[in-house]
C-alpha positions in Angstrom: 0.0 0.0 0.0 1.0 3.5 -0.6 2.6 5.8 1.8 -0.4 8.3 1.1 -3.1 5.4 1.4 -1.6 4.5 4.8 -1.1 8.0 5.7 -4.9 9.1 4.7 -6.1 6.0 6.5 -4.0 7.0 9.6 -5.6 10.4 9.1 -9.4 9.1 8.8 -9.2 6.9 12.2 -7.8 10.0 14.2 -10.5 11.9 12.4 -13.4 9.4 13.4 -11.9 8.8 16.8 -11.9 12.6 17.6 -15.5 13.0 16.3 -16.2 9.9 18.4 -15.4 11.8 21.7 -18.2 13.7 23.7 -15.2 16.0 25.0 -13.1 18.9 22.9 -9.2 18.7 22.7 -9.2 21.7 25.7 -11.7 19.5 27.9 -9.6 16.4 27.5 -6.4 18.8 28.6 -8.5 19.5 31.6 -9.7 23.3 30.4 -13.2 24.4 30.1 -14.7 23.6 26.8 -14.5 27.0 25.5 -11.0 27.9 26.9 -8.6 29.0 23.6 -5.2 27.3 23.6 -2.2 28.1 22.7 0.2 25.5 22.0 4.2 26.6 21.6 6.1 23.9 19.7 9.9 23.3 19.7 11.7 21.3 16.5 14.8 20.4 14.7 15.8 19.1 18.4 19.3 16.5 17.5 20.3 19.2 15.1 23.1 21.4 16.9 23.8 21.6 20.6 22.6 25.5 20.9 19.3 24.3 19.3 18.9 21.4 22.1 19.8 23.7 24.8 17.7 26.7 24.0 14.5 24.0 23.0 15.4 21.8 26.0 15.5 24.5 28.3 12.5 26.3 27.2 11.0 22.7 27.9 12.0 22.7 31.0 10.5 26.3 32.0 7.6 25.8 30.2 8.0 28.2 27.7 7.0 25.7 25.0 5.2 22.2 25.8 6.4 20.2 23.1 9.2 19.3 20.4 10.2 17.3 18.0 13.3 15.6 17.4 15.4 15.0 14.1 16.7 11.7 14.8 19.2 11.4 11.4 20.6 14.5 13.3 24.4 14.1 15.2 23.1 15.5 18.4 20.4 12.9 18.8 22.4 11.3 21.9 22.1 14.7 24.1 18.1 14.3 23.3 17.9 10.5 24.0 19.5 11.1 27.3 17.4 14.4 28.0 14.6 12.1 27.2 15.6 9.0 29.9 15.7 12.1 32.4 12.4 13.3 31.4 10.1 10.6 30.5 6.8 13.0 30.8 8.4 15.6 28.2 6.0 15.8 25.1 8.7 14.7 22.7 7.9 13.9 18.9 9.8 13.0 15.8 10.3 15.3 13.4 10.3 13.3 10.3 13.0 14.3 7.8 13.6 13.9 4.1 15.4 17.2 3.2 19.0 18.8 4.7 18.7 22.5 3.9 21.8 23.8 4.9 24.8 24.4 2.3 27.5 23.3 4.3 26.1 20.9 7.4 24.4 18.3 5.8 22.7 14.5 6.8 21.7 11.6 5.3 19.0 8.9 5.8 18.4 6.8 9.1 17.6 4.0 6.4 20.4 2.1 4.7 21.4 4.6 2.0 20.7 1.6 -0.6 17.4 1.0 0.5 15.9 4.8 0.1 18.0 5.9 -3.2 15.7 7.9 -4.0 15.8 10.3 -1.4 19.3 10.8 -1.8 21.4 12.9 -3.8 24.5 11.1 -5.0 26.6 11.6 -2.1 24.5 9.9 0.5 23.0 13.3 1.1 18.9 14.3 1.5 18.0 16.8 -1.0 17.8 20.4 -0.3 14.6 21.0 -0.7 11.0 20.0 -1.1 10.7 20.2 -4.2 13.7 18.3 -5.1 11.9 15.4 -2.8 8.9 15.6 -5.0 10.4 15.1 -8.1 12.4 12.1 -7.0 10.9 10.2 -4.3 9.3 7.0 -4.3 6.8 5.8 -1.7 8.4 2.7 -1.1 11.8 4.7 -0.4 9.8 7.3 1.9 7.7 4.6 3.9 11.5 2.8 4.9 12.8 6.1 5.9 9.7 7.1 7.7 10.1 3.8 9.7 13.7 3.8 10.2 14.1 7.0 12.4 10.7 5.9 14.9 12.9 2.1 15.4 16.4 4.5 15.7 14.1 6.9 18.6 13.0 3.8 20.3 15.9 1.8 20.0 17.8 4.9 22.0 15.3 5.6 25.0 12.8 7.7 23.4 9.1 7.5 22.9 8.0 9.7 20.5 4.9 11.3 21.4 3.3 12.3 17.9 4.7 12.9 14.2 5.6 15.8 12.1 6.7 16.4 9.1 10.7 18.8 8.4 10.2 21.6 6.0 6.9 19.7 5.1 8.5 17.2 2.6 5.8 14.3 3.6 3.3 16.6 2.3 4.9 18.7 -0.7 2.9 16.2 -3.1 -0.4 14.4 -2.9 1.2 11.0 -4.3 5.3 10.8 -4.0 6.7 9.9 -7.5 6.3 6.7 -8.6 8.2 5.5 -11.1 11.4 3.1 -12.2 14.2 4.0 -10.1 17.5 2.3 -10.6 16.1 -1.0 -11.8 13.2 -1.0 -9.1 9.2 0.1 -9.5 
């Protein structure tokens, strides 16, 4: 099946779950029904020590509530252990298919063999979302979604919800599909 069939199925269950409950996303927090949130987010956590500090200590103070974690990132240790410390933290993965920077760059969690696609030929996620559009195939995209979720566990960490880096999982309604080095 599809990457975009799972994902729409995924999306049609939380859907019919939420419309299922008697109680609004503020009542299940424990507000009043009609209380406006506002929820402060924290991501690209793995991806440089300042950017852990600053998103681990506005954590900690409560300046933001949750953040998500690049796990193909070199600082992903430094999370994992902030995350064995702090087991109630509202940590998520933030699901990555680009590198955007010109000069500090990262590959996939995957096997590099098994998600050609995704890579430029150095090893390297493209730059941008567009690039991933183009080239990706769902079969390459569903293995690197997986990998980095097995990688977070693996190290300590139990990801708390999903979201997409620079949006790549959704730049296009179907990834390309398409013969790719010998494979459908």
């Amino acid at each position: 099946m599809h990457l975009f069939l799972r994902l729409s199925a995924i999306s049609l269950l939380l859907v019919l779950n939420l419309a299922a409950q008697t109680n609004n996303v503020a009542q299940r927090l424990g507000y009043r029904a009609d209380a406006k949130l506002l929820i402060l987010h924290a991501d690209d956590l793995a991806v440089t020590h300042s950017v852990d500090t600053a998103s681990l200590d506005s954590l900690n103070s409560g300046a933001v509530s949750s953040a998500s974690i690049m796990i193909p990132c070199p600082w992903l240790t430094e999370v994992a252990d902030y995350a064995k410390h702090h087991p109630d933290a509202d940590l998520g993965l933030h699901l990555t298919l680009t590198s955007e920077w010109k000069t500090y760059r990262w590959g996939s969690v995957a096997p590099n063999d098994k998600v050609v696609s995704l890579l430029e030929p150095d090893g390297i996620f493209y730059s941008t979302t567009e690039e991933v559009a183009a080239n990706a195939y769902p079969v390459d995209a569903e293995r690197e979604i997986r990998a980095p979720i097995g990688r977070a566990i693996a190290v300590g960490i139990h990801p708390t919800h999903l979201d997409s880096h620079m949006g790549s999982l959704f730049s296009k309604a179907r990834i390309h599909c398409g013969v790719h080095k010998g494979r459908t």
